[in-house]
C-alpha positions in Angstrom: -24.2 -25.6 3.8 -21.9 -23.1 2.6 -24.0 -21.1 0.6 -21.9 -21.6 -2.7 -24.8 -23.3 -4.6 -27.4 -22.0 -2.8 -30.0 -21.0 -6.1 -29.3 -23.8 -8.4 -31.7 -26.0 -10.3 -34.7 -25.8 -9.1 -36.3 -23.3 -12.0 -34.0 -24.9 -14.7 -34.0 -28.5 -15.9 -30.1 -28.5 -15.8 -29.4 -27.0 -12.6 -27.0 -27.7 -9.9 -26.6 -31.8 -10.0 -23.5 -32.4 -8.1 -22.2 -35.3 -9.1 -22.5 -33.4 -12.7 -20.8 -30.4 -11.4 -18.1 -32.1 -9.6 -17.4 -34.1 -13.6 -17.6 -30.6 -15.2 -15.3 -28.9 -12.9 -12.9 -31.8 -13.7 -12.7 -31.8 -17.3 -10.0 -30.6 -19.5 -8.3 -27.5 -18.7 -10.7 -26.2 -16.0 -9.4 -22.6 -14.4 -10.2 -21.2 -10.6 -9.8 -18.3 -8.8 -10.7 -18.7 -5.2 -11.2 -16.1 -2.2 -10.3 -18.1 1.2 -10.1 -16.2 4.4 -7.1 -17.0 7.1 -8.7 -20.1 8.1 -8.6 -21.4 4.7 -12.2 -21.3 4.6 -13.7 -20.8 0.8 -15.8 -17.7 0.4 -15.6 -17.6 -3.7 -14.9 -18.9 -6.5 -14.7 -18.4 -10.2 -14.9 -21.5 -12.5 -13.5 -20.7 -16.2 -12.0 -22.3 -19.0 -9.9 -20.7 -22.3 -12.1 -22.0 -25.2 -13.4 -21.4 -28.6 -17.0 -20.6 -29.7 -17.6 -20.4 -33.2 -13.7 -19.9 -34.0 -13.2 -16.8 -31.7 -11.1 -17.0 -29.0 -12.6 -16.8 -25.3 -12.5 -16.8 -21.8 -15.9 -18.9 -20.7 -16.5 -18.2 -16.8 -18.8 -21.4 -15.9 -19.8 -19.5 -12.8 -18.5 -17.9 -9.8 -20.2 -17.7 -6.8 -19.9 -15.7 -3.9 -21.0 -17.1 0.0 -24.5 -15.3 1.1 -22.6 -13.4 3.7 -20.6 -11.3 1.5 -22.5 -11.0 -1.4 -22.9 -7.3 -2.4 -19.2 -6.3 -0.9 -17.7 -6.0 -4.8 -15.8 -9.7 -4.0 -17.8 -11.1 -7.1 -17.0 -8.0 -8.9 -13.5 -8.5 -8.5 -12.8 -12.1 -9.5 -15.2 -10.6 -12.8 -12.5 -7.4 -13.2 -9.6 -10.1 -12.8 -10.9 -13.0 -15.3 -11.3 -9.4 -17.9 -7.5 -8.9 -17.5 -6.3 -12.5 -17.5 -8.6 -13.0 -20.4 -7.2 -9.7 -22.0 -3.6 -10.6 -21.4 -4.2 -14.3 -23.0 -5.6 -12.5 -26.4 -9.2 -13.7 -26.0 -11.8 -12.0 -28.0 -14.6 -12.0 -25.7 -15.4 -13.0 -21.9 -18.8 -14.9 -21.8 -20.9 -16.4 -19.1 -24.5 -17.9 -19.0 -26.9 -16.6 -16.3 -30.2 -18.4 -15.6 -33.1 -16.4 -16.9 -34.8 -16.6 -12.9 -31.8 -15.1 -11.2 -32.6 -11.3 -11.0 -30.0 -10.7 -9.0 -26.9 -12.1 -11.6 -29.1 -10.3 -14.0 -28.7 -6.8 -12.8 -24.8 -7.8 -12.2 -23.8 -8.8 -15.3 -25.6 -6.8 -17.5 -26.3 -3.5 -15.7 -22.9 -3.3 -13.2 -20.7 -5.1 -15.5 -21.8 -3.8 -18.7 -22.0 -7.5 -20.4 -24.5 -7.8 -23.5 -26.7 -10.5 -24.9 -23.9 -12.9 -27.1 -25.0 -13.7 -30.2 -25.3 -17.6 -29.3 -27.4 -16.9 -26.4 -31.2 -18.3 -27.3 -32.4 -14.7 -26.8 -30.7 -14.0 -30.4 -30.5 -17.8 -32.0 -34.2 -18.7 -31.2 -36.4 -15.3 -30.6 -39.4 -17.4 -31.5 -38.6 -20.3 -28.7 -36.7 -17.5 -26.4 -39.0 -18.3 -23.4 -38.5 -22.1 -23.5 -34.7 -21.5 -22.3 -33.8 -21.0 -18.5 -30.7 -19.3 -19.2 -29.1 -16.3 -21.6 -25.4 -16.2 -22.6 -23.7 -12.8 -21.9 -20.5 -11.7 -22.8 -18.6 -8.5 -23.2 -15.4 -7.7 -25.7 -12.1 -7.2 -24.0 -9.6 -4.8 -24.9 -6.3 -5.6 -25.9 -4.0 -3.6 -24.8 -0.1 -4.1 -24.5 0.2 -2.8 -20.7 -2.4 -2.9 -18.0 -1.3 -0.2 -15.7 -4.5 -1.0 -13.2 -3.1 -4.9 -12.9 -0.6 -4.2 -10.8 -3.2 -2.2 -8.5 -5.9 -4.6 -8.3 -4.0 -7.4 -7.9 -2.5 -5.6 -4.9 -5.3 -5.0 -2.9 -5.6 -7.2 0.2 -9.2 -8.9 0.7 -9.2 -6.7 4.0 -10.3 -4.0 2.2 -14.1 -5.2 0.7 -16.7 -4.2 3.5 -17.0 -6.7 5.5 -20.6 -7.5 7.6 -20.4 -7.4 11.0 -20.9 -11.1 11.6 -17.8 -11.9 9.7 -15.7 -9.3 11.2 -16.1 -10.4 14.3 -13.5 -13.5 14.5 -13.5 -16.7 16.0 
């Protein structure tokens, strides 16, 4: 196993079903970024689409997930910081995501490391009163828009070499 869908389903009725997920990564318009290393070997992804929700332009990231191994080495921040400029550069509003309510550790990314906010359609907000009968919350943050990105150019320069790596994947084979 890979380690890509590692904490799916089993706390959330609607979890990680893959014949489900392989249909929803297929439908119209789907978007991905993807981290391979020099053996073409996928390490993450991020899964987004340019939508609407309730008339306001967005960038929805469906997920992105990042292989155990190099978790915590700022790879999933970075496909994060480059959906927020393509989103930015595409006029969208807002970026959003939904993060499952058991997952602690997307929890403290999103909202504490990445500054994103509970969205107005997430149940926390629509249902208070029925809040603990969802799985999941819907996050998003605002994005800027901004004629120039002078940090685009510098980001979107910077070889994967550069995130820590552990010692187990530096090694080579």
């Amino acid at each position: 196993s890979s380690g890509i869908n590692a904490e799916y389903g089993e706390k959330c009725s609607w979890g990680w079903i893959e014949k489900d997920k392989r249909v929803e990564m297929r439908e119209k318009n789907p978007w991905f970024l993807i981290v391979r290393d020099s053996e073409q070997v996928i390490h993450a992804f991020a899964h987004f689409k340019f939508d609407f929700d309730e008339d306001i332009e967005v960038l929805y990231c469906y997920e992105v997930q990042v292989t155990e191994e190099l978790r915590g080495k700022g790879i999933g921040k970075f496909l994060m910081q480059i959906l927020e400029l393509i989103g930015s550069r595409a006029e969208m509003k807002k970026i959003m995501i939904t993060v499952f309510k058991h997952n602690p550790r997307a929890q403290h990314f999103f909202n504490d490391i990445l500054k994103y906010v509970d969205d107005e359609t997430s149940p926390k907000i629509q249902d208070p009163i029925d809040e603990k009968e969802y799985c999941y919350e819907i996050l998003s943050k605002e994005l800027k828009q901004r004629e120039k990105f002078p940090a685009v150019a510098e980001i979107l320069s910077k070889p994967l070499k550069q995130f820590k790596q552990s010692p187990a994947a530096s090694t080579g084979s």
